[in-house]
C-alpha positions as CSV (number, residue, x, y, z in Angstrom):
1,X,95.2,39.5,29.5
2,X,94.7,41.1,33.0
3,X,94.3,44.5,31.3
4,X,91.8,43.1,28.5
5,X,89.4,41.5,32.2
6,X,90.0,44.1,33.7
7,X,88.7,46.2,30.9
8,X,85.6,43.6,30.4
9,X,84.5,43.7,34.1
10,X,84.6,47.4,33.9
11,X,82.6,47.3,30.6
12,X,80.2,44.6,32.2
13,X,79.9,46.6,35.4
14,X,78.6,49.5,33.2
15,X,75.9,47.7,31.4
16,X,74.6,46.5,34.9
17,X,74.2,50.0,36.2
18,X,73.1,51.5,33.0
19,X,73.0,55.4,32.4
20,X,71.6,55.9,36.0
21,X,74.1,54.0,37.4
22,X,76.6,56.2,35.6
23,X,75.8,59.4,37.2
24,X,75.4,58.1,40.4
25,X,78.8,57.0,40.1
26,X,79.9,60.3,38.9
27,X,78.3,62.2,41.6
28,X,79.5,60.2,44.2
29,X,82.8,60.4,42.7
30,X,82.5,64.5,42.7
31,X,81.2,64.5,46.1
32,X,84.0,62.3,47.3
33,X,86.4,64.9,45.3
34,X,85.2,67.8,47.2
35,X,84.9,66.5,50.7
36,X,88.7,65.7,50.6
37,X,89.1,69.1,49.1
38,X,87.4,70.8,51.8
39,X,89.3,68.9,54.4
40,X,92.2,69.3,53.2
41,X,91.2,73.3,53.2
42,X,90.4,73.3,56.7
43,X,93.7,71.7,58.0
44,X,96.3,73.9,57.5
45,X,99.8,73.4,55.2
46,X,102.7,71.8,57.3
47,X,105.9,74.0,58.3
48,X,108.8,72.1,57.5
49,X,111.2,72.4,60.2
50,X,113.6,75.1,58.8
51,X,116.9,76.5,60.3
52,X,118.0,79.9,59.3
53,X,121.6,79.8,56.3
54,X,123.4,81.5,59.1
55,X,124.9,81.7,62.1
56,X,122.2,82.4,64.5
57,X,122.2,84.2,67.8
58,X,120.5,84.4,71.0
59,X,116.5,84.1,70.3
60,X,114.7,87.4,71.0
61,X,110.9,86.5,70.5
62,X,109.4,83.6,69.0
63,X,105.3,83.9,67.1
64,X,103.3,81.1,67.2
65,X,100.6,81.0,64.2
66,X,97.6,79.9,65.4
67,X,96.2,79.9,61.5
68,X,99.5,78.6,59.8
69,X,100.3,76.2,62.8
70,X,103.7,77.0,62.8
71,X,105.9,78.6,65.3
72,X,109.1,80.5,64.0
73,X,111.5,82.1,66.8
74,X,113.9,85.2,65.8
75,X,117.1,87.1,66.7
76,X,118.4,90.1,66.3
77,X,118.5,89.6,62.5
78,X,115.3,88.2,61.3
79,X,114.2,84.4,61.9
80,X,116.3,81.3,62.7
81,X,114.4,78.7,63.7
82,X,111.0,77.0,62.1
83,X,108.6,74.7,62.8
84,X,105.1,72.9,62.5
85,X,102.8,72.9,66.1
86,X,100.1,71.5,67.5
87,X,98.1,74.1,69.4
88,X,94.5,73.9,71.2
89,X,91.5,71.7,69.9
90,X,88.1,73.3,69.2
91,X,87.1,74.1,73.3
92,X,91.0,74.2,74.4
93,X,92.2,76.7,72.4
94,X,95.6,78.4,72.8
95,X,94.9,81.6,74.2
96,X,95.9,84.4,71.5
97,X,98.3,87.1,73.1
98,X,101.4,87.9,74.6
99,X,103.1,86.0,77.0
100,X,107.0,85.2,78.2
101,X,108.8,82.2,79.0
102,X,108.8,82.0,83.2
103,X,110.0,78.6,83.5
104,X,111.7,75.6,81.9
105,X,111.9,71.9,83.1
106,X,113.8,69.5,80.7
107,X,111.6,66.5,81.6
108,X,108.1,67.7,82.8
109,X,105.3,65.9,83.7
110,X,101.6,67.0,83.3
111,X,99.9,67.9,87.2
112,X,96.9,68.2,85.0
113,X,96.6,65.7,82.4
114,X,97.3,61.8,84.4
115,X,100.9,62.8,84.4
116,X,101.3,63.3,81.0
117,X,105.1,63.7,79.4
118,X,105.5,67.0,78.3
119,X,109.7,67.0,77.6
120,X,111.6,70.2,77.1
121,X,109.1,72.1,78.0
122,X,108.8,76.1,78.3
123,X,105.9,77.6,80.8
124,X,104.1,80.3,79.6
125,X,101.3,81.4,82.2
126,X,101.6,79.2,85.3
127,X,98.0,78.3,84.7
128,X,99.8,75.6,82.4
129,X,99.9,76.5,79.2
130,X,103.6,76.2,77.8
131,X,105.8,75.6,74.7
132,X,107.1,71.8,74.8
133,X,107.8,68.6,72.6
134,X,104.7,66.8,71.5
135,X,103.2,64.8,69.1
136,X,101.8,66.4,66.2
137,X,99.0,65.1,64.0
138,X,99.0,67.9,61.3
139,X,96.4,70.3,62.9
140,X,95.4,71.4,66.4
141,X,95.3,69.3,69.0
142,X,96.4,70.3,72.1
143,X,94.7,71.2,75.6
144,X,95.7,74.4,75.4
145,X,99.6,73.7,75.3
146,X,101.9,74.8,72.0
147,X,103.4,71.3,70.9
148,X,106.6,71.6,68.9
149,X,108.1,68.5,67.3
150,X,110.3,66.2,69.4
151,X,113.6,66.8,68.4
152,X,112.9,70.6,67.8
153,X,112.0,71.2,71.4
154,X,114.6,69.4,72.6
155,X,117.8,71.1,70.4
156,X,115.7,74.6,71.0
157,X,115.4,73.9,74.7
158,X,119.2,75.1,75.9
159,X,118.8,78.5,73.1
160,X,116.1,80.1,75.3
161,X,116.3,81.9,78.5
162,X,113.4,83.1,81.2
163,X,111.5,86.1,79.9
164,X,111.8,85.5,76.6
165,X,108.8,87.1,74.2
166,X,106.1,84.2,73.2
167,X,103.6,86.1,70.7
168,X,100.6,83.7,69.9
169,X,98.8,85.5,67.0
170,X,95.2,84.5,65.1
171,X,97.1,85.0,62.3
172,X,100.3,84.6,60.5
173,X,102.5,87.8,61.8
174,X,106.3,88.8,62.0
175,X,108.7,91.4,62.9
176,X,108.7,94.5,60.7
177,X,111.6,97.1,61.1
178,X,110.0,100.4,63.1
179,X,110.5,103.7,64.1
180,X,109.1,106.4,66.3
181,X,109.9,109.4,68.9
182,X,107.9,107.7,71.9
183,X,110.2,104.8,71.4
184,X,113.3,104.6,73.9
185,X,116.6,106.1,73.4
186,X,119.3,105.1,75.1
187,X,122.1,107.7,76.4
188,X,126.1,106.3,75.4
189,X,126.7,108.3,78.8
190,X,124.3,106.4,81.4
191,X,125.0,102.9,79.5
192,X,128.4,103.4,80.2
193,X,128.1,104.9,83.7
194,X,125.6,102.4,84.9
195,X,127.8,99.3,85.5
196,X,129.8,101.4,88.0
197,X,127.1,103.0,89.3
198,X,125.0,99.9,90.0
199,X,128.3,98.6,92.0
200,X,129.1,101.7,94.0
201,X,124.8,101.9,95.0
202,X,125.5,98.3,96.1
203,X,128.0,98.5,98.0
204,X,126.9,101.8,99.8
205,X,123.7,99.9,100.0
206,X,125.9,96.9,101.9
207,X,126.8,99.2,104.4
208,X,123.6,101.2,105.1
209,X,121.8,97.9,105.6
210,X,125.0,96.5,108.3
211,X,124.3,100.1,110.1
212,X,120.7,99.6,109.9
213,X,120.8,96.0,111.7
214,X,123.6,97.6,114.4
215,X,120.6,99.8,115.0
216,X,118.1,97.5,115.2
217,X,120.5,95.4,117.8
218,X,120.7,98.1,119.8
219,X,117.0,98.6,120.1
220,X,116.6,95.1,120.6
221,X,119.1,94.9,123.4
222,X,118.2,98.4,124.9
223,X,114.3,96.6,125.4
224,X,115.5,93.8,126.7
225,X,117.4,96.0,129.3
226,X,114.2,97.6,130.0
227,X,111.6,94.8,129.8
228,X,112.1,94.0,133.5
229,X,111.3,97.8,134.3
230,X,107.1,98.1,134.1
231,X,107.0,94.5,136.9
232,X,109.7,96.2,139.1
233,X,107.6,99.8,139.2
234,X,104.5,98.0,139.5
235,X,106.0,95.6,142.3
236,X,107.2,99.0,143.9
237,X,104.1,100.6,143.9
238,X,101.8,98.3,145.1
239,X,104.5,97.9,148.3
240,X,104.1,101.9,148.4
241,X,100.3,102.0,148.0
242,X,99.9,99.1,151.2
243,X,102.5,101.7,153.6
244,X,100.3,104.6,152.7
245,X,97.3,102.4,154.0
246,X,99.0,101.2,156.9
247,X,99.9,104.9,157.8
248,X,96.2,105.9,157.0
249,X,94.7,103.2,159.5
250,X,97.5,104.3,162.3
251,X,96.4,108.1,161.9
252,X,92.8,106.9,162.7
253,X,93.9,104.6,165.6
254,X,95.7,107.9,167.3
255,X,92.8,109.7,166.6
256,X,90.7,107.3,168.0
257,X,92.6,106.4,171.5
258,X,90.3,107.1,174.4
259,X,93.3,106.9,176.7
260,X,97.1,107.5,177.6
261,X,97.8,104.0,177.2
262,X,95.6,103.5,174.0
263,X,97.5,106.4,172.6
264,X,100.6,105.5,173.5
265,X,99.9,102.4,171.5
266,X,98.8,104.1,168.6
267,X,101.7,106.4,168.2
268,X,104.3,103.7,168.3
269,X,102.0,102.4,165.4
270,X,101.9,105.7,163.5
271,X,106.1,106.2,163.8
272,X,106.2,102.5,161.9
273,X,103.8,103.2,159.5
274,X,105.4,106.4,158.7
275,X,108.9,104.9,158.6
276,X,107.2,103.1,156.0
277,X,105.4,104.4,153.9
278,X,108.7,106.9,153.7
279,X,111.1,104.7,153.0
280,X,108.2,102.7,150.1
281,X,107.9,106.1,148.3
282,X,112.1,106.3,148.5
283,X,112.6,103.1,147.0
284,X,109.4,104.1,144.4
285,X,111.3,107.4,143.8
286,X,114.8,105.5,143.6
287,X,113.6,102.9,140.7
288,X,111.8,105.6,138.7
289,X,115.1,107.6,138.3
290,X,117.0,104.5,137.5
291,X,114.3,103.4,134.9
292,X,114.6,106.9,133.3
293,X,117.9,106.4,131.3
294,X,117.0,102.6,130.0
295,X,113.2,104.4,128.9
296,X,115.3,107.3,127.1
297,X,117.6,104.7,125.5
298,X,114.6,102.4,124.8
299,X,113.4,105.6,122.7
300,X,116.3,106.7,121.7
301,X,117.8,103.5,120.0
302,X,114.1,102.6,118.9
303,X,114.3,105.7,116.8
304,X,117.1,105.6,115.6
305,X,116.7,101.9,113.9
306,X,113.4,103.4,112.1
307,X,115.6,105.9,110.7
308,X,118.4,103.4,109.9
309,X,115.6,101.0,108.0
310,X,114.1,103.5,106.1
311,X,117.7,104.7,105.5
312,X,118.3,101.2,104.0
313,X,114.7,100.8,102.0
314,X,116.3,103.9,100.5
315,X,119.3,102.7,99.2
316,X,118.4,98.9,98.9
317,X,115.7,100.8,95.8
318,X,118.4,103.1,94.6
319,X,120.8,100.0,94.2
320,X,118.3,97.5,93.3
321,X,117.0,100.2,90.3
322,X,121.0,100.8,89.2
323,X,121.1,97.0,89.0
324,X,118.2,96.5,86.7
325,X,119.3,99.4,84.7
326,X,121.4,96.7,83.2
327,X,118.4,94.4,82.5
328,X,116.2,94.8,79.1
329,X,113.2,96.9,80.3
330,X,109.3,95.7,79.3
331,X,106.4,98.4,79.1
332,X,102.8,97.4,79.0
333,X,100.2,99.9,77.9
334,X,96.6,99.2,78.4
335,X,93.7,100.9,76.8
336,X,91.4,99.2,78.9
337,X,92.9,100.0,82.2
338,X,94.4,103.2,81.3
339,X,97.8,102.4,82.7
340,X,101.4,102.1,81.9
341,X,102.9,99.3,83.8
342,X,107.1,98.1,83.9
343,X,108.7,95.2,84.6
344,X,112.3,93.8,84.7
345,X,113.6,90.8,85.7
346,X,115.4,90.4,88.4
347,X,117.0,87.1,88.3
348,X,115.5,86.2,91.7
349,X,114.4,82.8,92.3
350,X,110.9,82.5,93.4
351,X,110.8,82.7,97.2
352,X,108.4,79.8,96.7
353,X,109.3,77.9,93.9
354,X,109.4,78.2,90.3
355,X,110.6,80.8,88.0
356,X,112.1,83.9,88.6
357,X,110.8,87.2,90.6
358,X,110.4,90.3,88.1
359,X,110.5,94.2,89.6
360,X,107.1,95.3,89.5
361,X,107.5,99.1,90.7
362,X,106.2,101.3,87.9
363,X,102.4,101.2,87.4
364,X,101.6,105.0,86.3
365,X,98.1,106.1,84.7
366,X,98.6,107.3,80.9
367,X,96.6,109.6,78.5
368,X,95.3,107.6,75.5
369,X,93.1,110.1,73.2
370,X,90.4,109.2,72.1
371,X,90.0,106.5,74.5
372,X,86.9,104.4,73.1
373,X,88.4,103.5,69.8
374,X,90.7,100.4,69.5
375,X,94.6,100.5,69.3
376,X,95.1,96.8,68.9
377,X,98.0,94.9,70.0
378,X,101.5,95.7,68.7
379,X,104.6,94.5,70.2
380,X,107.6,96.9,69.9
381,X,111.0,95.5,70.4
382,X,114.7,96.3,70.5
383,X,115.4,94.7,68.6
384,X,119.7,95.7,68.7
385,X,122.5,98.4,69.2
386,X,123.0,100.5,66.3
387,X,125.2,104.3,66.5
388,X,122.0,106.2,67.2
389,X,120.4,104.0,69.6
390,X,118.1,101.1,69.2
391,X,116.4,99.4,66.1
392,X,113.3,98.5,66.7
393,X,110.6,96.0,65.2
394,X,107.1,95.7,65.5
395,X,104.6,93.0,65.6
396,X,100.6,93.6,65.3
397,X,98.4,90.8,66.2
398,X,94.9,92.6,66.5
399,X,92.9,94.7,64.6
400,X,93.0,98.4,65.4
401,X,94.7,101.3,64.4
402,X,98.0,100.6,62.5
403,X,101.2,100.8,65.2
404,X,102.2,104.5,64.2
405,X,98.8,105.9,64.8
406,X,98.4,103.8,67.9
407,X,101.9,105.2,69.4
408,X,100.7,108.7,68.3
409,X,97.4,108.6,70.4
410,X,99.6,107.6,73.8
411,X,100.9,110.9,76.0
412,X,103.6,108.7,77.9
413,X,104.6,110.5,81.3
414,X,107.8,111.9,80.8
415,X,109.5,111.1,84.3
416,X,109.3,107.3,83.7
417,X,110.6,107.8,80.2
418,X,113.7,109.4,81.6
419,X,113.7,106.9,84.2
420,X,114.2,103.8,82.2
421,X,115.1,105.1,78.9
422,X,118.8,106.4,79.3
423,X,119.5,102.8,80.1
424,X,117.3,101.1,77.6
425,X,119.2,98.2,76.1
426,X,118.2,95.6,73.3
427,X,115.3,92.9,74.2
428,X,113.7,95.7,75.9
429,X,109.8,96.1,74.5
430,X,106.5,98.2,74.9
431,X,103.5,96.8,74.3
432,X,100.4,98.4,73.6
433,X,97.3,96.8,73.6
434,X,93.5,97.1,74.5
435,X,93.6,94.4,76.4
436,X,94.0,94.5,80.5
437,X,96.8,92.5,82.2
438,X,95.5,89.2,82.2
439,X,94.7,87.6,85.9
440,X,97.6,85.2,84.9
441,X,100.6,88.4,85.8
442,X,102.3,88.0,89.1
443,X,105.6,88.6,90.3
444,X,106.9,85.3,89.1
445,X,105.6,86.6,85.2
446,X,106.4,89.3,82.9
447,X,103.8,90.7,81.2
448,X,101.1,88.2,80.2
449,X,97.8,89.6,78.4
450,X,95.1,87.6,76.1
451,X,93.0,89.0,73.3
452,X,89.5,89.1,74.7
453,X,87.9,88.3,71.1
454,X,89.7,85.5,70.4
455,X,88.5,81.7,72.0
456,X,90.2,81.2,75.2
457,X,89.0,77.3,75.8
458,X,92.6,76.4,77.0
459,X,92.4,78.9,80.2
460,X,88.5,77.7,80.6
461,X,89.6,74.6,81.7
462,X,91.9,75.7,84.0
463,X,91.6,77.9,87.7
464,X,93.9,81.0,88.0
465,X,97.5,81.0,89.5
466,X,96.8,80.5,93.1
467,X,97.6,83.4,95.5
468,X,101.2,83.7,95.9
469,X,102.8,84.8,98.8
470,X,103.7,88.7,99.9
471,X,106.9,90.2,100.3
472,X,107.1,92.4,103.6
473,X,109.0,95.5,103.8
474,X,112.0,94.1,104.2
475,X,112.4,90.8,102.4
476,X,110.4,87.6,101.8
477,X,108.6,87.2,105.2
478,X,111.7,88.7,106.6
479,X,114.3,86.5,104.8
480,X,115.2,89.6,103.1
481,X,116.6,89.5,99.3
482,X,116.2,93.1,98.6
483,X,113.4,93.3,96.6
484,X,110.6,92.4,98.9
485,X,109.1,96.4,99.0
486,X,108.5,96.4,95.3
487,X,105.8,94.1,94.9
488,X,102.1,95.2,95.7
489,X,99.7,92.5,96.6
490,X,97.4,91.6,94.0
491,X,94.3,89.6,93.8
492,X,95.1,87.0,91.3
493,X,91.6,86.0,90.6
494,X,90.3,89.8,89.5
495,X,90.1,89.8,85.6
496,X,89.8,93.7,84.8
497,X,86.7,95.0,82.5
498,X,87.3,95.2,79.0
499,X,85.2,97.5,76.8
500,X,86.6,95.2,73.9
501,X,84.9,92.3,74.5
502,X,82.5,90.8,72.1
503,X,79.5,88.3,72.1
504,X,80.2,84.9,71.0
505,X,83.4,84.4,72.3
506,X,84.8,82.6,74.9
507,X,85.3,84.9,77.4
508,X,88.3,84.3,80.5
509,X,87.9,82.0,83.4
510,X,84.1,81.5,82.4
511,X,83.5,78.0,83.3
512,X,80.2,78.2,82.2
513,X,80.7,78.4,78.7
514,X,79.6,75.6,76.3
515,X,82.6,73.1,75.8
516,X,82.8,71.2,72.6
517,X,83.3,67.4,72.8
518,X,86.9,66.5,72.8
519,X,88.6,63.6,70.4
520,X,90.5,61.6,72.7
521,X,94.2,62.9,72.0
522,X,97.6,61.9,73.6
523,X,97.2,64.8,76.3
């Protein structure tokens, strides 16, 4: 009976509309078909969270799809973790690029967005933009920030480690096995001589730097000696120029008597003066000679704590570069700069807060040929150990020439090659790109770098790193943790040229660009 009305209004609904009626219906129907259809299209599938049918080991990189909305991280021997994200909304896009983990907090809470929680979360640039646990709606939504699911975040959290590789592509992208000459290979001989060698430099390092502050004690205490000399001189003369004044005046007054007794006078006068102004200029004479040997140690002990420190600087660097012979090694190569830069880390906290300080002493300029035409952006890593060396991987994210022909266009100088490439170990990565350094690299990052044709709404929104402070010669602001002489100052506000860029993109830092209106989201 409900089947037989149903099929009677259905039938009387028809008559009412008529044949019109009918294709309105049928056109509305279609329409209705194909907006869902193109909806559908323009969200992207959902990842499943996946975990690798093995046992998996230490993540080495992880590439976020900015397309697929998915983020997949990898060790040594292909992926092992998978998952749907939530990246940057139309206006606060996720920056495309490369970029490093530089600091975790387990419970973090937005500065920028009314305190918003952003759990398990992994920093990227310290301009905000991180890895971290979020909700995720099934297509971008984000202020810039990578959300991973809940759970994922939090069971991924304790896996990673500071200086991780973070590769957000445009596009879906993965590791593919490589191979090249310019690549590193490591020497069996300087792997296994550099453990030992990194000890003896530190400890000869230990010793140079106690003889260096011996020095400098004894210049300290040797000035102190003298400090009192320049008042005591000074005091000295001034008792020596007043004598030679008094004896002056007398010689007029003897000069001047008109008679025996006057005279008389006047030559008693001139015998004290004299007496005087002899016995003044003794006492001058005296001090001087006694100041001599404090001035001559003052000198003396002076230069020999220059000698000590620079004695130290020396074998502080030779230590500190034996010691991060044991850490992975990152190149950067920039077309746009012309410039090969290295960093390690060197497990160094932040002298003022927050993440860890990496060596920033190599920054050499490099011979690209044919310098106008793109490379693109490919990300080689070592991947792991194998007899002959290294196996490498490589992950292109940009459009320009394919990695091999890229590599091939780079003349590489050969000193720093055989300065960091005997020791090369696996996690180690060059990265060659047309981009510049983004204004986001300090000392607290490893390399971080955007692609310049790609929207970059999510670093719009949000000022630069602020200026961070300067290590001296000797230490943080003369705290001293051996690694202060390495780092340059650098304005962290100056974004570099790229010839790269194109029209109609967002472009870095420019405030001025058109924002589109924002759904209200969680953060």
């Amino acid at each position: 009976m409900k089947d037989l009305m149903t099929t009677a209004q259905s039938n009387g609904a028809m008559r009412r509309w008529g044949p019109p009626g009918i294709v309105m219906f049928a056109a509305a129907l279609a329409l209705t078909t194909l907006t869902s259809a193109a909806m559908a299209a323009k969200q992207p599938r959902q990842t499943a969270e996946a975990v690798a049918p093995r046992e998996a080991g230490e993540p080495i990189m992880a590439i976020v799809s900015i397309k697929s909305q998915k983020v997949t991280f990898y060790d040594s021997e292909g992926w092992i973790l998978r998952a749907p994200v939530s990246t940057g909304a139309t206006g606060r896009e996720t920056p495309a690029g490369v970029f490093a983990v530089v600091e975790k907090d387990k419970d973090h809470h937005s500065s920028m967005y009314d305190d918003a929680w952003m759990p398990n979360m992994q920093r990227i640039t310290w301009n905000g933009i991180a890895l971290h646990g979020g909700p995720l709606p099934g297509y971008a939504a984000s202020h810039g920030c990578v959300r991973m699911p809940f759970g994922f975040a939090e069971s991924l959290f304790d896996k990673t480690s500071i200086g991780m590789r973070v590769i957000i592509s445009p596009n879906d992208a993965a590791p593919v096995d490589f191979s090249h000459p310019s690549l590193f290979v490591p020497s069996r001989e300087a792997l296994a001589a550099a453990p030992a060698r990194a000890d003896k430099l530190s400890a000869e390092a230990e010793e140079v730097a106690q003889a260096a502050d011996e020095a400098k004690k004894a210049a300290t205490a040797a000035a102190k000696d003298a400090q009192s000399i320049p008042a005591q001189l000074r005091k000295l003369e001034q008792q020596k120029a007043r004598a030679d004044a008094e004896n002056a005046y007398a010689d007029k007054l003897v000069a001047n008597a008109k008679n025996d007794q006057a005279k008389a006078k006047a030559d008693e006068l001139k015998q004290k003066a004299a007496t005087k102004a002899a016995d003044a200029a003794t006492q001058l004479d005296a001090a001087k000679a006694a100041a001599q040997p404090k001035r001559d140690a003052v000198a003396t002990t002076k230069e020999a704590a220059k000698v000590a420190a620079a004695k130290k600087a020396d074998a502080v660097k030779a230590a500190t570069d034996a010691k991060l012979a044991l850490e992975p090694v990152s190149v950067y190569i920039s077309r746009a700069t012309q410039k090969l830069y290295v960093r390690r880390n060197t497990h160094k906290p932040a002298p003022d807060g927050g993440g860890e300080v990496f060596d920033t002493s190599i920054e050499v300029p490099v011979t690209i040929r044919n310098p106008d035409q793109p490379l693109g952006t490919h990300i080689f890593t070592a991947m792991a150990k194998t007899d002959t060396g290294l196996r490498w991987s490589v992950v292109s994210i940009d459009e320009g020439d394919d990695a091999k022909d890229a590599l091939d266009r780079i003349t590489i100088p050969q000193e720093v090659w055989d300065r960091i490439g005997p020791t090369a170990l696996p996690r180690s990565s060059i990265i060659v790109s047309d981009e510049p350094l983004s204004a986001e690299t300090n000392y607290r990052t490893e390399f971080v770098a955007v692609l310049s044709n790609q929207p970059q709404g999510g670093f719009i929104t949000r000022k630069p790193t602020a200026p961070m402070a300067i290590a001296s010669d000797d230490g943080w602001d003369n705290g001293g943790n051996g690694f202060g002489f390495f780092f340059q100052p650098r304005d962290p506000y100056v974004q570099p040229a790229n010839p790269r860029r194109r029209g109609g993109q967002y472009q870095y830092y420019q405030s001025t660009q058109p924002m589109q209106p924002l759904q209200r989201s969680f953060w």
